[in-house]
N, C-alpha and C positions, 0 to 999 in steps of 0.2 A: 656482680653486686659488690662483691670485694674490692673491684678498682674503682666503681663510681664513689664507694665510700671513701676511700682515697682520698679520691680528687676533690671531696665534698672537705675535706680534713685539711687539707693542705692548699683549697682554695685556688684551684686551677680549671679551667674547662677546656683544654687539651689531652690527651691521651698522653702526648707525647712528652709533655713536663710531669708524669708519674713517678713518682719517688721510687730509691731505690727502696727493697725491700728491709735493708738494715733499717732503714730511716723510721718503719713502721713500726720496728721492733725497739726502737730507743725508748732512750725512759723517757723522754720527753714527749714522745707519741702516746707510749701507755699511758700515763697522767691523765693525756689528753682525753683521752678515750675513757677513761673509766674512772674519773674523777678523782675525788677525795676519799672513795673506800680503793685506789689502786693500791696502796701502801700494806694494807691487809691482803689483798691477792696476794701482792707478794709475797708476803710473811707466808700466810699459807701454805703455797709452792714450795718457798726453802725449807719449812718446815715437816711436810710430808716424804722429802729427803734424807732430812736429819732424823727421822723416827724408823728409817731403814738403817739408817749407820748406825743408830744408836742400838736398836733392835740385834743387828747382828755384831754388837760388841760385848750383850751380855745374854745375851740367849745360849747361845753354846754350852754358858756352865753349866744348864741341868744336862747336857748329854756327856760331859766329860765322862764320869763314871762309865757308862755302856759303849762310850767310845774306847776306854781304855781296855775294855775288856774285848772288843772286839777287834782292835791291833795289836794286842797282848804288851800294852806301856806301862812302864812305871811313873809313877807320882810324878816325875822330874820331865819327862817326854809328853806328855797328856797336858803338864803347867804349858807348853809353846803354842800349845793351840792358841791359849789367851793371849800369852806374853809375845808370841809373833804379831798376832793382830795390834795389838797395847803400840809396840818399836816402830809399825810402819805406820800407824797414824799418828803417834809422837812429833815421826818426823816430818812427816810428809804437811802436817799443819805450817812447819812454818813457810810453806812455798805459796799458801794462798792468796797473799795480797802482789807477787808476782805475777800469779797466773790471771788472777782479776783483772790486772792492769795490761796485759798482754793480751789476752783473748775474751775478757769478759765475764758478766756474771752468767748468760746461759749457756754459753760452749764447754766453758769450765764447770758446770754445775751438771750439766747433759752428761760430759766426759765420766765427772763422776759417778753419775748413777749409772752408766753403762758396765762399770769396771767393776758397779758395785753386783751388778744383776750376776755377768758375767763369774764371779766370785761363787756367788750360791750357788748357782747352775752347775760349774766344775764341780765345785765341795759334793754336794751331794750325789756326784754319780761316782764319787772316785773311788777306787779298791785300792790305794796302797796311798799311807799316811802321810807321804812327801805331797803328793797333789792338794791334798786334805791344808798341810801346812801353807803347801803354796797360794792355794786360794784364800784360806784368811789374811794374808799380806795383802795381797790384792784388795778385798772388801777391808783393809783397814788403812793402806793407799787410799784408796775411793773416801773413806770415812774420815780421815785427818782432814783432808783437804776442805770438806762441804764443812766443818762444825765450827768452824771462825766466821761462816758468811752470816750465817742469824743476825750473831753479834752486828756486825757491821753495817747491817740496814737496820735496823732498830735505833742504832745511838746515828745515823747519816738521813733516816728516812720521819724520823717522830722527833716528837715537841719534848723537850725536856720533861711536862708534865704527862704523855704519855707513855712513858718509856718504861715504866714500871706496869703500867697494863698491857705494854705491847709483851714485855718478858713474862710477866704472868698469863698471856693466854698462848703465847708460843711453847711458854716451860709446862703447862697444862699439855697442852698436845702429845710435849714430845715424851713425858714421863708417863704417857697410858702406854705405847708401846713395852718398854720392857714391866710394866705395870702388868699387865696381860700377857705379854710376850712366855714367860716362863710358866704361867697357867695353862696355857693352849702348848708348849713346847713340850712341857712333861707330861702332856697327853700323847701327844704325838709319839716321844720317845716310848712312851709305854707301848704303845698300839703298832708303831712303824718302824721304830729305833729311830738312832743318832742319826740319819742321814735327812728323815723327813727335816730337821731345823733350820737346814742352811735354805732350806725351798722356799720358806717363810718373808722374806725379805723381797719374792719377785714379785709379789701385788704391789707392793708399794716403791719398788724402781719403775714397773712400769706408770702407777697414777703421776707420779713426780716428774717422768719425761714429758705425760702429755701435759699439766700442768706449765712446764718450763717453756714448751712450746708457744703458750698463751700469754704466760702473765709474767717471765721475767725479762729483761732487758737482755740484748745486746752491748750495752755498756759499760764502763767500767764504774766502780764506786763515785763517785762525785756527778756521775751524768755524763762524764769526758767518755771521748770513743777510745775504746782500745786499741791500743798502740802495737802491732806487732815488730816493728821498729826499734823499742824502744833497750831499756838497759837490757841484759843476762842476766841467768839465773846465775847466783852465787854457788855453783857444782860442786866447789870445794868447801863452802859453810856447812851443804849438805851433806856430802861424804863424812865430815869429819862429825857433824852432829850427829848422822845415823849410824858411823862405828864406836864413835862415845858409846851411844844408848845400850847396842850391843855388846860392846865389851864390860859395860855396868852388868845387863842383867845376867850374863852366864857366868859374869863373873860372883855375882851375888849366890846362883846356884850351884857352885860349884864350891862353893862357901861350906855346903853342909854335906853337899853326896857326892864329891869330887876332889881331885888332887886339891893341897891347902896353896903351893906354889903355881899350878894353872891360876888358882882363884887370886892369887896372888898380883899375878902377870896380867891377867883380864884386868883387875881392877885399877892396877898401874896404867893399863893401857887407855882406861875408859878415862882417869883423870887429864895422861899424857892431851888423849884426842879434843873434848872439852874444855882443856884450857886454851888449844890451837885454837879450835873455834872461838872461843871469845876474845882472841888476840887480831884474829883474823874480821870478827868486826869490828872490834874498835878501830882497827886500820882503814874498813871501809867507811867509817864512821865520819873520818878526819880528811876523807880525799873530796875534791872538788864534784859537785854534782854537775852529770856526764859522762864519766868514768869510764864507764861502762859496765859498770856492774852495781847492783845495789844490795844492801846489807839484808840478810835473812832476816836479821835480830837486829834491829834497832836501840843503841843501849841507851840511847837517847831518852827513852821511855823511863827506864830510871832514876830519873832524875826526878820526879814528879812522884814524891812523897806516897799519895795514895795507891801508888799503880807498884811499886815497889813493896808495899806491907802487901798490899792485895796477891802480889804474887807471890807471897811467904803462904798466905793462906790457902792460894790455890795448890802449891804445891803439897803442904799437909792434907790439905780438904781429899785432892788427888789420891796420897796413898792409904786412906781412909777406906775413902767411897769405894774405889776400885777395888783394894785390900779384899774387904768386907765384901761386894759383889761377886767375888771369887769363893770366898769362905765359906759363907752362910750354905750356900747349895751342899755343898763339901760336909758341911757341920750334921747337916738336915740328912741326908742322904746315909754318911759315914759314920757318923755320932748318933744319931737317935735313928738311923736305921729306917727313914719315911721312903717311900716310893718314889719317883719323879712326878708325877703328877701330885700327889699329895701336898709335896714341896708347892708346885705351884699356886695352891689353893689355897695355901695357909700365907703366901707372900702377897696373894691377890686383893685382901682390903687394905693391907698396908700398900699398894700401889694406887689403889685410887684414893685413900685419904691425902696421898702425895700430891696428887695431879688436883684436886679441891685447895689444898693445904700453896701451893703454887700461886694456884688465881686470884685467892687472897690476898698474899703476903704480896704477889704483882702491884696489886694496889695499893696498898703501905708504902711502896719500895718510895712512890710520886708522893709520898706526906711525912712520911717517916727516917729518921737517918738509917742509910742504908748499913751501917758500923751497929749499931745496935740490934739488926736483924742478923745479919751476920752473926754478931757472939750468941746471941738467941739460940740460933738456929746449931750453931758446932756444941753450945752447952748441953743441947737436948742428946745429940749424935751422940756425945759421950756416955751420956747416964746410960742410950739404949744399948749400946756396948759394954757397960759396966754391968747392968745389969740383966744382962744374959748369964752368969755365974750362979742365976737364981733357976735356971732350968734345971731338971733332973732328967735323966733317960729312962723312966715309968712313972713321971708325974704327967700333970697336965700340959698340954700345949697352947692353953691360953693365954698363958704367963710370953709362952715365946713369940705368940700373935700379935701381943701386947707391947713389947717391945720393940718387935719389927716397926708397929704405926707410930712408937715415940720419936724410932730412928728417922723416920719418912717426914714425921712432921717438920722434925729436924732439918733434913734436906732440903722441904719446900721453905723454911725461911732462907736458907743459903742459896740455892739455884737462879732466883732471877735477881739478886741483892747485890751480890759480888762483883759481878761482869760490871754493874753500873757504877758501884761506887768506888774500881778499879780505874774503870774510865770515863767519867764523866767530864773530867777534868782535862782529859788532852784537847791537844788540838785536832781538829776535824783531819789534815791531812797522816797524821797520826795514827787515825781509830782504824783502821786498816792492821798495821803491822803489829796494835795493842790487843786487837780480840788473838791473831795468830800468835802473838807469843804468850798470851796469861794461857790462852789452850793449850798452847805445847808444854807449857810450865807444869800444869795440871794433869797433863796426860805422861808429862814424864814421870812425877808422882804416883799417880796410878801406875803404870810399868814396875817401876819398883816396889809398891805397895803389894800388888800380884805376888812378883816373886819373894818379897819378905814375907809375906801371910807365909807362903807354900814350906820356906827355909822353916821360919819359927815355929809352924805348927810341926814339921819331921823333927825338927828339936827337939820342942818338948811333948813328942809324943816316944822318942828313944829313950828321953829323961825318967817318962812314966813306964818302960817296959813296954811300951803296946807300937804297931804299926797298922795304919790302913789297909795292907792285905787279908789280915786278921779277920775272919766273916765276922766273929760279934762283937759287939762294941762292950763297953765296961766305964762305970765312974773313974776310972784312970785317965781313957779317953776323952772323957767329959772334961777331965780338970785340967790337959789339954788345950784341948778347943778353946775355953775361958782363960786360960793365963793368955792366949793372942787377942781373942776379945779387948781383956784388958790393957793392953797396950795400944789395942787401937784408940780407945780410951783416953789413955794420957795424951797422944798425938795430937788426937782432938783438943783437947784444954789447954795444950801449950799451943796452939792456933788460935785459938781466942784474942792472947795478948798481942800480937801482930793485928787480929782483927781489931778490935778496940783505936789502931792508927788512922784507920779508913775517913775518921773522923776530917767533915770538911772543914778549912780553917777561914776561907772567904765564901759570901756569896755569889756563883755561877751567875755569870751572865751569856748568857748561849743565844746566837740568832738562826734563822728559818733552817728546819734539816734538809737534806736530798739525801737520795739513796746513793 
């Protein structure tokens, strides 16, 4: 049935003129085959990927705690869980639109979900904390790579005037998972411990394989076949990006619970390595195309006004969100002393006002300047950070409920607003190497916002006389927690004015997309 439909497609009545199987798999096949709703399939697909990476990037934290306890870590050992996973999808983003263009969007998308399955499966059977480590790099490999593709069939496969509903029901999707994720996690941790979490992510590596099977392409971005031919990966853009990163974050930790001259030497060396890198693309920047090699990082890209503030804002947004998605569990757990599961439940209406609060503003994003959803949206994030200072440790927790959904509404204006108004303006051959780098931008952000939350809160909780080992907590603790609140805070308000640039200065004139 399979081959007569073929040949019914491809308009032969030979057996022997049957297409190859790649050819079935092209995007131009799928189109064919599944019309004008294939662009949703799509999205779909990559999207039930991305809600496994995204899932196992922040799930973890409700087990930090009973994980620490059960390898016997300190605060500093327990932060790498996150901050290893944070470093290898940092990096690992910016190799996506090589791998696209080399092997495609489903070999590369397969690859990743495998690595990513593979990841939990180890994680959770492992008895000594090195394997533990070693599998979140792995599942955060897997995870950089997949969260630039969204982007890139969204602004390559929709109409300018859908692109704001395509972001809004993909950013719905993918914000139920850790929306849920820590509900159902801190159950789990209560009931099974820290091991049941990493298990959580293989229902949806495996729908997302079979998915990729069906509806995404063998193709590379534009419809073009991938090239395995074609440039190299830039091995030395990457080494020196991924020991920058690394030498930033321990050296950042090492800042506060460690030698002042290690931290020293680290930080030296992270500048040392990061500025190689940007030396080293601008060089590839200015050689002839053919080379044989092509630039990780495009600095091309900043040239182009809006993609340059936007990347000022991802990179605060970055050590915000993430900061704060490390904290809050920490805060909840360590400061007011709530259960894991309890955590969960009190995060879980603030998760789906998010994912509602998304699908919304998705549609504004196609009416409305996306610069004004933006400062919106970081204005709100602030307030709900500032005004966390108003919890008490034996008052109510609806105050802190309350806050949670001002921060989330906050998020749902900034999540499908930014990526657009970053790039709506490049050019098509472009939008490839603009979602991987505002993502690495953002996630390098995040990486650091992790280990500043961890540094700032040991600070000023040595400041207050108290430490997290401490069984009870105290208003000491509390005020605390709230002086790093608060500067997550200002973070957010100095983001704004960079946001406020987003502002378009011509009218877009954009023709037909492809994926």
């Amino acid at each position: 049935m399979l081959a007569r439909a073929a040949l019914r497609f491809f308009g032969t009545g030979s057996y022997a003129f049957m297409p190859h199987p790649d050819q079935l798999t092209s995007l131009t096949a799928l189109q064919a085959r599944y019309g004008a709703r294939y662009r949703w399939l799509l999205l779909l697909s990559v999207m039930v990927g991305t809600m496994a990476s995204i899932m196992s990037s922040t799930i973890v934290n409700v087990a930090i705690p009973d994980m620490s306890q059960h390898f016997g870590l300190g605060q500093e050992r327990a932060q790498w869980v996150t901050s290893g996973f944070m470093v290898a999808m940092t990096a690992s983003m910016l190799t996506t639109p090589w791998l696209l263009a080399r092997y495609g969007y489903r070999h590369t998308y397969q690859a990743c979900m495998w690595l990513l399955l593979a990841g939990g499966v180890v994680g959770g059977f492992s008895n000594d904390f090195k394997w533990v480590l070693a599998a979140r790099v792995a599942e955060g490999l897997a995870a950089g790579i997949v969260q630039p593709i969204p982007a890139i069939i969204i602004l390559r496969a929709f109409e300018p005037n859908e692109q704001g509903r395509a972001s809004g029901i993909f950013g719905m999707g993918v914000v139920l998972a850790p929306a849920i994720g820590p509900s159902i996690g801190g159950v789990l941790v209560d009931w099974f411990g820290w091991r049941s979490i990493f298990f959580m992510v293989v229902p949806f590596c495996l729908a997302s394989l079979w998915l990729a099977r069906k509806f995404v392409p063998m193709s590379a971005p534009g419809g073009a076949a991938a090239n395995r031919d074609g440039a190299g990966l830039d091995w030395r853009g990457l080494l020196l990006a991924s020991v920058g990163t690394l030498c930033l974050l321990n050296g950042l930790v090492q800042l506060r619970g460690g030698s002042a001259q290690l931290a020293g030497g680290l930080l030296a060396g992270a500048l040392l390595a990061l500025t190689g890198f940007l030396a080293l693309q601008w060089r590839h920047m200015h050689r002839p195309a053919g080379s044989g090699h092509e630039a990780l990082m495009n600095l091309r890209l900043f040239g182009h006004r809006q993609f340059a503030m936007g990347s000022i804002v991802a990179f605060i947004y970055g050590t915000a969100l993430f900061g704060s998605t490390y904290l809050l569990p920490v805060y909840m757990q360590m400061g007011l002393k709530l259960s894991p599961s309890y955590v969960g439940t009190i995060l879980l209406p603030a998760g789906f006002i998010l994912a509602g609060t998304i699908a919304v503003v998705g549609r504004m994003a196609d009416r409305h300047p996306t610069y004004r959803l933006v400062s919106i949206g970081l204005a709100l994030l602030a307030a709900s950070f500032g005004l966390m200072v108003t919890v008490q440790l034996n008052g109510s927790l609806w105050w802190l409920v309350a806050w949670a959904i001002l921060g989330r509404v906050g998020l749902g204006f900034i999540l499908p607003s930014l990526n657009l108004g970053s790039m709506r303006g490049l050019d098509k051959p472009l939008i490839p190497q603009g979602s991987s780098v505002i993502n690495f931008i953002r996630m390098l952000g995040g990486a650091v916002g992790v280990s500043l939350c961890g540094i700032a809160l040991e600070w000023r909780l040595a400041a207050h006389g108290d430490a997290l080992g401490n069984p009870q907590s105290s208003p000491a603790r509390l005020a605390a927690f709230n002086e790093v609140f608060v500067g997550l805070a200002v973070l957010c308000a100095l983001a704004m004015v960079a946001a406020w640039q987003l502002r378009e200065r011509e009218p877009r004139h954009r023709d037909r997309k492809e994926a």
